[in-house]
Residue frames relative to the residue before (quaternion, step in Angstrom):
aa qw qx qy qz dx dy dz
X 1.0000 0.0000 0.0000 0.0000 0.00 0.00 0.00
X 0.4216 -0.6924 0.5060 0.2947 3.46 -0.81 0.93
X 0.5291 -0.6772 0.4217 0.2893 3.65 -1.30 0.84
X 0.4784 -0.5908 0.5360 0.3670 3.66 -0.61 0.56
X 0.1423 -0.6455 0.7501 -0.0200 3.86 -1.43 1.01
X 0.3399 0.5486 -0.7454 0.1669 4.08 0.13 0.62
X 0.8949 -0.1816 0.2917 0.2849 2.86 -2.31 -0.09
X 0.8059 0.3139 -0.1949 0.4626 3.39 0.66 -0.77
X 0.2816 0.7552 -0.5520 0.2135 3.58 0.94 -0.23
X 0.9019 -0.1712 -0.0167 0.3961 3.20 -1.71 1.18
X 0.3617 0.6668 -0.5838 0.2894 3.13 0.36 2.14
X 0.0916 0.8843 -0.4578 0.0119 3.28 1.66 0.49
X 0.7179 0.5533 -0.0537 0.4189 2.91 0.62 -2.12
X 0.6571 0.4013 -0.2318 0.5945 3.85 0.93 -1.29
X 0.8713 0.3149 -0.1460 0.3470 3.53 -0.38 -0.61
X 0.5366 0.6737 -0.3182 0.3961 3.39 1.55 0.84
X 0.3069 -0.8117 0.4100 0.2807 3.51 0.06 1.13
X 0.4185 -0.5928 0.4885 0.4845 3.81 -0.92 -0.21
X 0.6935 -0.4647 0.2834 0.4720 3.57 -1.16 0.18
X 0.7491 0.4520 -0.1698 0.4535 3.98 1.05 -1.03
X 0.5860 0.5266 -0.3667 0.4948 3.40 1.77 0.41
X 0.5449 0.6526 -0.4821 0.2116 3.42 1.25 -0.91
X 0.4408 0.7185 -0.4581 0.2822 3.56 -0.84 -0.80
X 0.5670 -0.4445 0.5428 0.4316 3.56 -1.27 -0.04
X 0.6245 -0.6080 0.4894 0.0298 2.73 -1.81 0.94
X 0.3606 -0.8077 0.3424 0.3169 3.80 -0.32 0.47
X 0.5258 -0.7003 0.2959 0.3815 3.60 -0.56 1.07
X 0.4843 0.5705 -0.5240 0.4067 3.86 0.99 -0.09
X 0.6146 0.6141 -0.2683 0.4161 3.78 0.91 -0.67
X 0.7098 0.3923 -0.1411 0.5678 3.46 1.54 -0.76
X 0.7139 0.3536 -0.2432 0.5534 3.30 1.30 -0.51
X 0.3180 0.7119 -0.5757 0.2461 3.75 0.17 0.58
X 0.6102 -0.5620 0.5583 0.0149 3.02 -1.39 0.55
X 0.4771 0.6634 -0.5764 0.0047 3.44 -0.23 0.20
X 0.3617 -0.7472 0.5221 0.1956 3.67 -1.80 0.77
X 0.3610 -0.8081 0.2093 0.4158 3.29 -0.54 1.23
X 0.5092 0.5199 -0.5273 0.4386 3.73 -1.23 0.46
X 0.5272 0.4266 -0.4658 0.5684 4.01 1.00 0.08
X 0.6146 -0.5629 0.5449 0.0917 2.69 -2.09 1.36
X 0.1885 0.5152 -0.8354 0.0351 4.06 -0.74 0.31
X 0.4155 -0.5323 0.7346 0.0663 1.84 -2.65 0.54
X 0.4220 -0.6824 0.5210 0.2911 4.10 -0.52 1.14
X 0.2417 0.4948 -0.8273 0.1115 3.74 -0.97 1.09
X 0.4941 -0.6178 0.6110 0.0295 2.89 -1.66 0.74
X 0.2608 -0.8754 0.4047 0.0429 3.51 -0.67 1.18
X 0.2024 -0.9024 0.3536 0.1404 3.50 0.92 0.83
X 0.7406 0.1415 -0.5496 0.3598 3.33 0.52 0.32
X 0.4736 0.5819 -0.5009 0.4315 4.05 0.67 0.35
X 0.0684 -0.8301 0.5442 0.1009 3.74 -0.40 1.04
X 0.5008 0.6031 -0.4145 0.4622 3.35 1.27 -0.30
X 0.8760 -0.0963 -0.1395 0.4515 3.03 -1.71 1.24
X 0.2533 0.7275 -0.6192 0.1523 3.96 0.40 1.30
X 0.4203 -0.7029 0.5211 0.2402 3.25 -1.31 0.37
X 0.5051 -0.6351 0.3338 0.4797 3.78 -0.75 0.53
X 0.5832 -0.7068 0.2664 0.2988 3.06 -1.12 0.72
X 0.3184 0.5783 -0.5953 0.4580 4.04 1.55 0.25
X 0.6972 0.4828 -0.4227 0.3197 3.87 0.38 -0.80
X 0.3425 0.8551 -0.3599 0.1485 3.87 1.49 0.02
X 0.8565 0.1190 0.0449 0.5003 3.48 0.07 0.09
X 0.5864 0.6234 -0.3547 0.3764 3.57 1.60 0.08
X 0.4641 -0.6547 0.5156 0.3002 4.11 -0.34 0.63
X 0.1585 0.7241 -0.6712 0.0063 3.21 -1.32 0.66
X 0.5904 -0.6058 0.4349 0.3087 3.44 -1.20 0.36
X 0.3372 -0.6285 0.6388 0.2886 4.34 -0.36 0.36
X 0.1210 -0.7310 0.6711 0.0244 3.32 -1.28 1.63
X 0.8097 -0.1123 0.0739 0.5713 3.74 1.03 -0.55
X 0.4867 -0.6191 0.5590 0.2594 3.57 -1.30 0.16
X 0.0278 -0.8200 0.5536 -0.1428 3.67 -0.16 0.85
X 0.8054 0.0815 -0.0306 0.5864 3.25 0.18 1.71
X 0.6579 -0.3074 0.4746 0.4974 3.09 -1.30 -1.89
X 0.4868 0.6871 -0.3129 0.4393 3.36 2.19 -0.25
X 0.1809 -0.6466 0.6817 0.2906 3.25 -1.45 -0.35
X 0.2149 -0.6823 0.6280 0.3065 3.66 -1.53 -0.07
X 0.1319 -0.8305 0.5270 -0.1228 2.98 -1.57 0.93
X 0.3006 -0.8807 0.3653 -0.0206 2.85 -0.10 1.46
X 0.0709 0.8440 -0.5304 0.0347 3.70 0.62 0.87
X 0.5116 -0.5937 0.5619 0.2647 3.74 -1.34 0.96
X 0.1603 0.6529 -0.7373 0.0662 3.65 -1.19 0.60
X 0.7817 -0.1324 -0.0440 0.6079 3.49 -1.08 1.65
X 0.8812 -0.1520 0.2956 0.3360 2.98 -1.39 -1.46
X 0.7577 0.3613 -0.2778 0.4670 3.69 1.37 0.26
X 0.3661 -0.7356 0.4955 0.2817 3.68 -0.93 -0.39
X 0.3303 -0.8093 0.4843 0.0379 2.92 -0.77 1.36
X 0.0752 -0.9340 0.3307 0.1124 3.64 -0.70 0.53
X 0.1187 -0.9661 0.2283 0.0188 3.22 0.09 1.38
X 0.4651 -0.7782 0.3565 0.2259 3.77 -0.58 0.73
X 0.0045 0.9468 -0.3213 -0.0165 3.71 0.80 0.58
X 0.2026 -0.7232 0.5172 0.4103 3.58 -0.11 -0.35
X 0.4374 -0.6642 0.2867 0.5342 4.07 -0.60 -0.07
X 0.4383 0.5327 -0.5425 0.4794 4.34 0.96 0.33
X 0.7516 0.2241 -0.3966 0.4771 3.87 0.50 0.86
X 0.6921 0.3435 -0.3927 0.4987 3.71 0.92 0.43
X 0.2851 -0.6789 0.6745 0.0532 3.69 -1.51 1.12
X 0.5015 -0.5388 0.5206 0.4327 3.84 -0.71 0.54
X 0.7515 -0.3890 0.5298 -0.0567 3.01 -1.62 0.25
X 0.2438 0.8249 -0.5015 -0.0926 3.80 0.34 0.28
């Protein structure tokens, strides 16, 4: 049997909450704010499937170029190009 390749493929490990995290998510986390030029950082919020990013985009910083919607864009460096990504804000963390 051929192996499934969807969107989520081999995110067992990444996309697994701990038992004391599960649960909904707090609304300050959904309501943020971000302006564009501010630094987030892509963690991914497994249980909110709307507007996720793919998961190579886990844990990589990018810079907020606009607000698109309820989305944000996000421009994250890979090698020599930029990549732009569509995010909701329950998968982006500021930036320190």
């Amino acid at each position: 049997m051929r192996r499934s390749k969807g969107y989520r493929s081999r995110t067992r490990a990444l996309l697994r909450k701990k038992p004391r995290e599960r649960g909904k998510i707090g609304l300050s986390r959904i309501l943020r704010v971000y302006q564009p030029g501010e630094k987030v950082t892509i963690l991914i919020e497994p249980s909110v499937h709307k507007g996720m990013p793919h998961r190579r985009y886990h844990g990589r910083v990018g810079i907020i170029h606009s607000k698109r919607g309820k989305s944000y864009v996000v421009h994250v460096e890979m090698g020599n190009q930029t990549k732009q990504i569509i995010a909701r804000p329950e998968h982006l963390t500021p930036a320190h």
